[in-house]
PDB file of N, CA, C and O in Angstrom:
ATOM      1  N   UNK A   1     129.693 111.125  83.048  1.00  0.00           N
ATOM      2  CA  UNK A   1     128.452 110.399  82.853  1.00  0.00           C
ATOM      3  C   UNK A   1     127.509 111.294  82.052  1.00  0.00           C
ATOM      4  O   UNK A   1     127.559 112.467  82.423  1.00  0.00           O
ATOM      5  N   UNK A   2     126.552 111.017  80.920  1.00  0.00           N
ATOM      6  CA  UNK A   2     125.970 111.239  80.607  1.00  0.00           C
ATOM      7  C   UNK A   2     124.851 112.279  81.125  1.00  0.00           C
ATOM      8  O   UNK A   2     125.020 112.408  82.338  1.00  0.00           O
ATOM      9  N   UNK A   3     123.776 113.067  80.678  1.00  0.00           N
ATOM     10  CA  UNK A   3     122.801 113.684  81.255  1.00  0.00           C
ATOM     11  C   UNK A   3     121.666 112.727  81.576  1.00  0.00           C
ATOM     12  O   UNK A   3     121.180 112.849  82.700  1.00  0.00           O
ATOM     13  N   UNK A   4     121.262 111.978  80.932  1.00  0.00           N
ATOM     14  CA  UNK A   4     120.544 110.689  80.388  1.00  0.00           C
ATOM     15  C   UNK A   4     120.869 109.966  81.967  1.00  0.00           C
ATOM     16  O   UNK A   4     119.925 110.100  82.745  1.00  0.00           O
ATOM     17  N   UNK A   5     121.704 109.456  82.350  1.00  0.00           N
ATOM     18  CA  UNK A   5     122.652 108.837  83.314  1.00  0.00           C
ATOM     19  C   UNK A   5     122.672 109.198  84.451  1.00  0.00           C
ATOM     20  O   UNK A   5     122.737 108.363  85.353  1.00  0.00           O
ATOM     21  N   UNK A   6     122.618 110.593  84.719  1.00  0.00           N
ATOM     22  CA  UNK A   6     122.249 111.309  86.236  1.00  0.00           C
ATOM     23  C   UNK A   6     120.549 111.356  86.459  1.00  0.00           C
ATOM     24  O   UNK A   6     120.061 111.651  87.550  1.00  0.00           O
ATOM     25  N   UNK A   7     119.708 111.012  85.233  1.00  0.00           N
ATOM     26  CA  UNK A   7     118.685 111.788  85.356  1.00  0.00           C
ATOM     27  C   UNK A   7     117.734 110.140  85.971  1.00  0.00           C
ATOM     28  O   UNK A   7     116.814 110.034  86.782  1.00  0.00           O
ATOM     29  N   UNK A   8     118.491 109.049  85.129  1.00  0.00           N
ATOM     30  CA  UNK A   8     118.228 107.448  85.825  1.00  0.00           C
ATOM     31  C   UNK A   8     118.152 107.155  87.359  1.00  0.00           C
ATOM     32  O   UNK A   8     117.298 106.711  88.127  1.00  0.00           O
ATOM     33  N   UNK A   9     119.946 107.786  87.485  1.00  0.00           N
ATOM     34  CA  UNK A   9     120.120 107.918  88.468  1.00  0.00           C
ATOM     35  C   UNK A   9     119.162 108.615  89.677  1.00  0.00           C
ATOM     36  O   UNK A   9     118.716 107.961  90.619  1.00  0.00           O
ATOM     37  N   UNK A  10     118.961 109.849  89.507  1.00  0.00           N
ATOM     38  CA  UNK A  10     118.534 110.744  90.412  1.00  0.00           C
ATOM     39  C   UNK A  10     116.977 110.189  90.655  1.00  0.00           C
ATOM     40  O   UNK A  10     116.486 110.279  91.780  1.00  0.00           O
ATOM     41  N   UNK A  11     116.221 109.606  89.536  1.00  0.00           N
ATOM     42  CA  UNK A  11     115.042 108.964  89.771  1.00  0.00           C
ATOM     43  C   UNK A  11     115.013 107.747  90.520  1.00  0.00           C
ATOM     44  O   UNK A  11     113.951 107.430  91.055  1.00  0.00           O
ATOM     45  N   UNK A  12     116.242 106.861  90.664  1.00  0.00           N
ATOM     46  CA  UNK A  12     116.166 105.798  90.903  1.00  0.00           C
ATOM     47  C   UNK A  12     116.075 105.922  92.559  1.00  0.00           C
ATOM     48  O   UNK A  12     115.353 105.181  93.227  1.00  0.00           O
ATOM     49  N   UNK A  13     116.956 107.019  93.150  1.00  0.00           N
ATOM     50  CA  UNK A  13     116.977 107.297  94.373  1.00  0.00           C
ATOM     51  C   UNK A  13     115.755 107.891  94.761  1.00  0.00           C
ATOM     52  O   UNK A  13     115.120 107.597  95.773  1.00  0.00           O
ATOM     53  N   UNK A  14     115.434 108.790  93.866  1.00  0.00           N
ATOM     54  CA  UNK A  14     113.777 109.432  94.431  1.00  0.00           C
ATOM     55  C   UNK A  14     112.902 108.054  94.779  1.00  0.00           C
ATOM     56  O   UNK A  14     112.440 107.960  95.916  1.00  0.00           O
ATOM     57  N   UNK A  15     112.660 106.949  93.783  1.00  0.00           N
ATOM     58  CA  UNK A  15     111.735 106.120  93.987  1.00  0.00           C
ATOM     59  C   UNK A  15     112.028 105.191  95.497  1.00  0.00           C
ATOM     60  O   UNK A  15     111.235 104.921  96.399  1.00  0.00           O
ATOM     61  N   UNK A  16     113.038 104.951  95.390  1.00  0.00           N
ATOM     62  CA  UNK A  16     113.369 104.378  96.695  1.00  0.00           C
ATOM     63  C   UNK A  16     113.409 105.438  97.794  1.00  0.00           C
ATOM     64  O   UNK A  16     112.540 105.075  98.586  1.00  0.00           O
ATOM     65  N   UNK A  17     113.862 106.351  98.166  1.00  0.00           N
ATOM     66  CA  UNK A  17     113.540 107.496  99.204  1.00  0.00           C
ATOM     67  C   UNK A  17     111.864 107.538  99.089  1.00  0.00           C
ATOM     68  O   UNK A  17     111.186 107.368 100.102  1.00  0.00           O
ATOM     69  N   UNK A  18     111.433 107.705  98.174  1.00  0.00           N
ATOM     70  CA  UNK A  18     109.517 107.744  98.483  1.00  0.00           C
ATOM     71  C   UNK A  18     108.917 106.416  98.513  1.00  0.00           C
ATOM     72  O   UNK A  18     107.686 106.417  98.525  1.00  0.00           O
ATOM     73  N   UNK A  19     109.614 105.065  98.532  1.00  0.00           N
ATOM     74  CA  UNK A  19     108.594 104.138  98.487  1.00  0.00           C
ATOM     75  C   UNK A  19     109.432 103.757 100.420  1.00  0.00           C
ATOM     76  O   UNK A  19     109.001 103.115 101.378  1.00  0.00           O
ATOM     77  N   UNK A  20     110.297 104.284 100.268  1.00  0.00           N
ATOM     78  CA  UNK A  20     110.756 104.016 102.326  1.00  0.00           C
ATOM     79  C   UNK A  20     109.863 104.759 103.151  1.00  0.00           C
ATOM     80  O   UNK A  20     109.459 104.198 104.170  1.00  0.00           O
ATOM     81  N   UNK A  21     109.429 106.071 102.868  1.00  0.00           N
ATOM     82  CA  UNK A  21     108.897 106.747 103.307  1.00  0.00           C
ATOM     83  C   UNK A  21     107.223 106.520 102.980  1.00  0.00           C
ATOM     84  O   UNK A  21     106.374 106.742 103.843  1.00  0.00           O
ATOM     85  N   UNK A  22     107.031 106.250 102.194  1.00  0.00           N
ATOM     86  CA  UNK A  22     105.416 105.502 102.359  1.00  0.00           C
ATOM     87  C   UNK A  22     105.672 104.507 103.034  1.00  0.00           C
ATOM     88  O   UNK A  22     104.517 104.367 103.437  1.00  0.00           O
ATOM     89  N   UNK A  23     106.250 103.621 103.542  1.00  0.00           N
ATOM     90  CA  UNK A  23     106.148 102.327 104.065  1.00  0.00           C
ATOM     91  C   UNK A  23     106.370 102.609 105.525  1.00  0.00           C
ATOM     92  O   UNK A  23     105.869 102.009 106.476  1.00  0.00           O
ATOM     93  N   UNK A  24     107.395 103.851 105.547  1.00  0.00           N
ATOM     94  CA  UNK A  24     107.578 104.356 107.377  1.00  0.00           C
ATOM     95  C   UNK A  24     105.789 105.028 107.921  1.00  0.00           C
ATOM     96  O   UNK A  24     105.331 105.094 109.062  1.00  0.00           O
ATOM     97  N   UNK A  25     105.090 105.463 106.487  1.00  0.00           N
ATOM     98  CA  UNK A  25     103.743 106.191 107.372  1.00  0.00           C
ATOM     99  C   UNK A  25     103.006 105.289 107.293  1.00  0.00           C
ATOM    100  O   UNK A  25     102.337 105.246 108.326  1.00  0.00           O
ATOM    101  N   UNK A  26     102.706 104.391 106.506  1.00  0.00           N
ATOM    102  CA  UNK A  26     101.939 103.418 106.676  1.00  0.00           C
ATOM    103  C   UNK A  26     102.033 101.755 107.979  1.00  0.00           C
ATOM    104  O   UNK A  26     101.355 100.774 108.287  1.00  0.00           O
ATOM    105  N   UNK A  27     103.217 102.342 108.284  1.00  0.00           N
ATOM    106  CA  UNK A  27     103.549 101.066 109.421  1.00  0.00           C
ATOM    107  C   UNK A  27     102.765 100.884 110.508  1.00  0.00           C
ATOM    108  O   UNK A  27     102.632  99.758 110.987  1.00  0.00           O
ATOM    109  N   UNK A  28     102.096 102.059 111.077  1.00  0.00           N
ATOM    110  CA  UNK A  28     101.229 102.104 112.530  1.00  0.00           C
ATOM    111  C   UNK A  28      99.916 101.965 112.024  1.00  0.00           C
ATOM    112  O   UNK A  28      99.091 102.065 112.932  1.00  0.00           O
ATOM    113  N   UNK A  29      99.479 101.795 111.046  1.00  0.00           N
ATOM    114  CA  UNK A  29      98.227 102.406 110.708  1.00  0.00           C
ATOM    115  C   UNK A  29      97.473 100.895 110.595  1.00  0.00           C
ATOM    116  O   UNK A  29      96.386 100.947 110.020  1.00  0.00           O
ATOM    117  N   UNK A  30      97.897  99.547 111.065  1.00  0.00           N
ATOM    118  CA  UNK A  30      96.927  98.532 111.220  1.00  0.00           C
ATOM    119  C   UNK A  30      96.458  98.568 112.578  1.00  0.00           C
ATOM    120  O   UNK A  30      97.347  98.564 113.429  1.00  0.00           O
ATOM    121  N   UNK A  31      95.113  98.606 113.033  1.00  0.00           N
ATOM    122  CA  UNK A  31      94.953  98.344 114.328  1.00  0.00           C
ATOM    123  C   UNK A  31      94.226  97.571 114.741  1.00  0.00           C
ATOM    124  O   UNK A  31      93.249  97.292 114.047  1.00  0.00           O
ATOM    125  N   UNK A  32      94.371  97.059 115.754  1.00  0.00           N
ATOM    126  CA  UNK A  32      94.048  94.902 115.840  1.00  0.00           C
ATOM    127  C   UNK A  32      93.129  95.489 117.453  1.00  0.00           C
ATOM    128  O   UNK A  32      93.418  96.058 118.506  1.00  0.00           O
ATOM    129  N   UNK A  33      91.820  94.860 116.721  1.00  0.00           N
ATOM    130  CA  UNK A  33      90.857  94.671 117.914  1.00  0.00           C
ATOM    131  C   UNK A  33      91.581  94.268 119.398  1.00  0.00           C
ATOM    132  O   UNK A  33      92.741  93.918 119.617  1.00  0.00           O
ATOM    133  N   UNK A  34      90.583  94.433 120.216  1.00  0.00           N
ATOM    134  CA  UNK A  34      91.105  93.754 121.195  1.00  0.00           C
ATOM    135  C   UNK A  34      91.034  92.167 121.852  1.00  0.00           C
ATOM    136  O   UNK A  34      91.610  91.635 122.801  1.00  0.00           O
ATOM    137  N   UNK A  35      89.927  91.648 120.752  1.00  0.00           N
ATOM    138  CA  UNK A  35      89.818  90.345 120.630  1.00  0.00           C
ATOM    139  C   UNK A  35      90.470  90.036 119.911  1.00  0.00           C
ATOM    140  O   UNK A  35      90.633  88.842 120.162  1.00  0.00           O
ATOM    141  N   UNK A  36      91.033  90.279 119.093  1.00  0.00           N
ATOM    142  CA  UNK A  36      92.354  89.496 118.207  1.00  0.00           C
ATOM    143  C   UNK A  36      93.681  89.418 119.262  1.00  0.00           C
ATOM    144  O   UNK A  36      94.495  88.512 119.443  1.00  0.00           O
ATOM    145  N   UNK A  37      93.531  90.900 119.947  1.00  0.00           N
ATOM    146  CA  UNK A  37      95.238  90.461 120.847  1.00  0.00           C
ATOM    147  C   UNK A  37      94.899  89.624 121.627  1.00  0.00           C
ATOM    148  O   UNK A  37      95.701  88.690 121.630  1.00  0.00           O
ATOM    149  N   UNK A  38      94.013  89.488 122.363  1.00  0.00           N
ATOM    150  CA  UNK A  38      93.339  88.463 123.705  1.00  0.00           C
ATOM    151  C   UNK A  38      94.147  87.096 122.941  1.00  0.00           C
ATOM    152  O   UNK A  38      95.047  86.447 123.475  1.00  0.00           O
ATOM    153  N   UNK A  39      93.623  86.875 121.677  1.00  0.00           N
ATOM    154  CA  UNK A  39      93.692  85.502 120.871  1.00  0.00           C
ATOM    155  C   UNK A  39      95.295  85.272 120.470  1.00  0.00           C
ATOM    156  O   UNK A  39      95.718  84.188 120.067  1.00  0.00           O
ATOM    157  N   UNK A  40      96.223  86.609 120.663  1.00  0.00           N
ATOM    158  CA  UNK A  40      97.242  86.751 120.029  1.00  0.00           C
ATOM    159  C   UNK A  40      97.611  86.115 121.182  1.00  0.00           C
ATOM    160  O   UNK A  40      97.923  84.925 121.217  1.00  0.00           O
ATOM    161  N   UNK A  41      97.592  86.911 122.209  1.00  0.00           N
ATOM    162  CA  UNK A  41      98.285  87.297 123.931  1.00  0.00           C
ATOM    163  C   UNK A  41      98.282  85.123 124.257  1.00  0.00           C
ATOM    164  O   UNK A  41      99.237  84.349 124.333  1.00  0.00           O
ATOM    165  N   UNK A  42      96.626  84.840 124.366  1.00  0.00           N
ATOM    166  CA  UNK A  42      96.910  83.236 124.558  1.00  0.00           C
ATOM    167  C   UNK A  42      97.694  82.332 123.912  1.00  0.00           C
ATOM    168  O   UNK A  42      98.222  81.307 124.344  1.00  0.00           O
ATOM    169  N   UNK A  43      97.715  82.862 122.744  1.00  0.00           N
ATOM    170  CA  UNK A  43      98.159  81.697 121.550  1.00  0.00           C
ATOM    171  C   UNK A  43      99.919  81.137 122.126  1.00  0.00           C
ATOM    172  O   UNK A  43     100.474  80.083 122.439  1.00  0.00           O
ATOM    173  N   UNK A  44     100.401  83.196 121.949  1.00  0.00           N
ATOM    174  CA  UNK A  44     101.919  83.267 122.435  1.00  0.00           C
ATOM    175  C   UNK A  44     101.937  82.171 124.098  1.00  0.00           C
ATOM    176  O   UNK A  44     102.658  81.174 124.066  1.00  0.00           O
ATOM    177  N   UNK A  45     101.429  82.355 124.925  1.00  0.00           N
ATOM    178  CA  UNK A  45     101.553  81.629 126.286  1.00  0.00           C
ATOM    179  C   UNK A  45     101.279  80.190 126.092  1.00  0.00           C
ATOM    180  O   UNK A  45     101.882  79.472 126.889  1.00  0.00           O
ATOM    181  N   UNK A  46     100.584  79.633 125.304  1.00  0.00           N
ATOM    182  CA  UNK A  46     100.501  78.374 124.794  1.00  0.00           C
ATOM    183  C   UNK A  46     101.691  77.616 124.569  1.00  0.00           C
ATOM    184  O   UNK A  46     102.209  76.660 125.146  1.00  0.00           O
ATOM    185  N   UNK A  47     102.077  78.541 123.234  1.00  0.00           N
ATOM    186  CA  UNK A  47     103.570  78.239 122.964  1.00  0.00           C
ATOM    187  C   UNK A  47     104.786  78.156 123.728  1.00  0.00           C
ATOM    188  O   UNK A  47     105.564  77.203 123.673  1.00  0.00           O
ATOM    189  N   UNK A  48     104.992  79.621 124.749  1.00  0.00           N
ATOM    190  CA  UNK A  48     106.261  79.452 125.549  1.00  0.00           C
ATOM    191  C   UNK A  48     105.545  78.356 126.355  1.00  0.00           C
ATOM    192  O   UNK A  48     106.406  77.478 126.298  1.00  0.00           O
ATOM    193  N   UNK A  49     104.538  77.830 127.067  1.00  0.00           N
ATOM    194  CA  UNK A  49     104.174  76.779 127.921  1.00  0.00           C
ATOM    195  C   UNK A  49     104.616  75.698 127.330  1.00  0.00           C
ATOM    196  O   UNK A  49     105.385  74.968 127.955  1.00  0.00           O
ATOM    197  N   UNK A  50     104.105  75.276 125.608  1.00  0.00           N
ATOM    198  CA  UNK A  50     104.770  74.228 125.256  1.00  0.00           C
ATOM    199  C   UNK A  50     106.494  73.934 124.945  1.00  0.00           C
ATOM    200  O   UNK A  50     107.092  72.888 124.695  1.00  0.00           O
ATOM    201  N   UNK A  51     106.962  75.337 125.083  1.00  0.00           N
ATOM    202  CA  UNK A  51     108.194  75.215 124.694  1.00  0.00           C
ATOM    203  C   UNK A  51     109.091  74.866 126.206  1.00  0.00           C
ATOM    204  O   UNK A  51     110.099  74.167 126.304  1.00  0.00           O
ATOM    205  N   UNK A  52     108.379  75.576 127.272  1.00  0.00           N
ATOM    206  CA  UNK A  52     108.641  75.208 128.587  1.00  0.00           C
ATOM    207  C   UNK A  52     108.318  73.868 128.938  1.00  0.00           C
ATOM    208  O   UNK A  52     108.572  73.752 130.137  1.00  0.00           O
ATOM    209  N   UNK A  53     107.807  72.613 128.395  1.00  0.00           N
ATOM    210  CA  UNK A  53     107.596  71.518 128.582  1.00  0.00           C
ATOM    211  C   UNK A  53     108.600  70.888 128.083  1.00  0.00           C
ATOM    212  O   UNK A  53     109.279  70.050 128.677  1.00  0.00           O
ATOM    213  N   UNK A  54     108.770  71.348 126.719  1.00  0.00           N
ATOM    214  CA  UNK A  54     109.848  70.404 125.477  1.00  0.00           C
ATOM    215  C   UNK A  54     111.151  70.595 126.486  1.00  0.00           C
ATOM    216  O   UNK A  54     111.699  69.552 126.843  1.00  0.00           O
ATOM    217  N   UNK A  55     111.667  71.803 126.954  1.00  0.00           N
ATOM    218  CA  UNK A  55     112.810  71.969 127.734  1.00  0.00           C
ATOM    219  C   UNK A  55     113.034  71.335 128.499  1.00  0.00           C
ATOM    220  O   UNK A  55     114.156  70.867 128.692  1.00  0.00           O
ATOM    221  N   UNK A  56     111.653  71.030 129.442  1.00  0.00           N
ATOM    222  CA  UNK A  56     112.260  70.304 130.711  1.00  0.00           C
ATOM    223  C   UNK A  56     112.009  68.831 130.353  1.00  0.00           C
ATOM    224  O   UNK A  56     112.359  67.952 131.141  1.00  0.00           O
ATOM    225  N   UNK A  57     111.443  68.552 129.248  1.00  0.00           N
ATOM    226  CA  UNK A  57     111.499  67.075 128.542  1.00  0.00           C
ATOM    227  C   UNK A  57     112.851  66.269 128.210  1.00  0.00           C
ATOM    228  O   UNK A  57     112.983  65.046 128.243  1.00  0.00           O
ATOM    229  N   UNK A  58     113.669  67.074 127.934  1.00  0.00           N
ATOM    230  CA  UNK A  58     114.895  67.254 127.667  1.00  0.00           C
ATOM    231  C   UNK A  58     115.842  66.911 128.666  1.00  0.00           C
ATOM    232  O   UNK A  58     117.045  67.066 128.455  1.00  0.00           O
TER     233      UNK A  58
END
């Protein structure tokens, strides 16, 4: 292979090894009030409640 060819290469892996690794440090870093989970926490129990209805509708 070419020099040209390893050098594609070897960048192509750098960019992907550094854009995984920005995306692994940036993963924790949203943090959700505690009125948003309250709103999250009901919404979810809503749902399994309605999904617990459709079941026994069934």
């Amino acid at each position: 292979m070419p020099t040209i060819g390893w050098i594609f290469l070897i960048l192509a892996l750098a960019l992907i090894v550094g854009g995984l690794m920005i995306l692994r440090d940036s993963a924790h870093s949203m943090k959700i009030s505690d009125e948003k989970m309250k709103k999250i926490r009901a919404r979810q129990k809503e749902l399994e409640a309605q999904d617990k209805e459709d079941d026994d509708w069934k």
